[in-house]
C-alpha positions in Angstrom: 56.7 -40.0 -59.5 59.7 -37.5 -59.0 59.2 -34.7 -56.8 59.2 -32.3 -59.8 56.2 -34.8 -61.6 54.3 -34.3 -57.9 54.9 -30.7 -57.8 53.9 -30.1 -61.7 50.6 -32.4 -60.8 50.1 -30.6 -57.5 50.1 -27.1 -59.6 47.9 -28.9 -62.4 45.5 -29.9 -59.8 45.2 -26.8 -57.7 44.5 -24.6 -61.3 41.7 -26.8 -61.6 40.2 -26.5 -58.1 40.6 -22.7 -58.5 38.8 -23.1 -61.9 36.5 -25.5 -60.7 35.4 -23.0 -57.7 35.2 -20.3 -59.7 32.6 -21.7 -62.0 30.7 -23.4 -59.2 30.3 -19.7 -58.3 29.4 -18.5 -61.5 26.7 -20.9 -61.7 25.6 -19.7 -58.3 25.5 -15.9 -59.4 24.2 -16.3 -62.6 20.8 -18.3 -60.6 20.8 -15.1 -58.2 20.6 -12.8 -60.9 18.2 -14.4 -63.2 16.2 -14.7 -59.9 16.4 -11.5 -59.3 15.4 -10.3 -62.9 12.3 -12.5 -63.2 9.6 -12.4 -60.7 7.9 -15.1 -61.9 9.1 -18.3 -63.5 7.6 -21.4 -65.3 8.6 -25.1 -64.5 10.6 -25.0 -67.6 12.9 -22.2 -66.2 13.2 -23.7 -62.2 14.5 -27.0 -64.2 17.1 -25.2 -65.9 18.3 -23.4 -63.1 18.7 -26.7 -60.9 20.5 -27.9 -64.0 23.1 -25.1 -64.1 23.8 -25.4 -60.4 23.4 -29.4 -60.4 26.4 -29.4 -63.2 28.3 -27.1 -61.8 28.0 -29.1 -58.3 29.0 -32.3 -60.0 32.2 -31.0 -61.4 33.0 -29.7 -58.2 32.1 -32.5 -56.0 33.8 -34.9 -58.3 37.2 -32.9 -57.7 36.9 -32.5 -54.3 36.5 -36.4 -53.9 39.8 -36.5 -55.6 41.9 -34.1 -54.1 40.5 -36.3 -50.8 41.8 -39.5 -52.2 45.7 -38.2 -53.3 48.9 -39.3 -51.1 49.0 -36.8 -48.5 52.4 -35.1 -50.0 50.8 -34.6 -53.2 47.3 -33.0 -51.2 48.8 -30.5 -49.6 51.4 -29.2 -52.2 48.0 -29.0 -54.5 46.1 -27.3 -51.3 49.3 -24.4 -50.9 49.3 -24.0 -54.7 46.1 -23.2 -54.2 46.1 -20.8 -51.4 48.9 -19.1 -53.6 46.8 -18.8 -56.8 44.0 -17.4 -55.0 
């Protein structure tokens, strides 16, 4: 890879962290307010909220795990692209 590839995939990579984040806490605070809207839930509705947050902890997990296995040069241009989008 050149150092404009790494730089392009670092950019890539760090959009889709930010992204990925950002729906992890969507899922989060949509939970919170459908908690705080219904006092009292059926099995059918616990399941679906452990689905939302299981889903959106998956796609997050998964892109942590990568970002921990790139070459370090490539993991911390995509961690300052990051801290810059942010």
């Amino acid at each position: 890879m050149t150092e404009q590839d790494k730089a392009e995939f670092a950019t890539a990579l760090a959009e889709l962290y930010v992204k990925r984040r950002q729906e992890w806490w969507s899922a989060i605070d949509r939970v919170q307010k459908i908690r705080a809207a219904i006092k009292e839930y059926s099995q059918a509705f616990l399941l679906q909220q452990d689905r939302i947050k299981q889903i959106a902890t998956a796609k997050w997990d998964q892109l942590v795990e990568v970002i921990e296995l790139l070459p370090a040069d490539i993991k911390e241009a995509t961690m300052r692209e990051v801290a810059r989008i942010e």
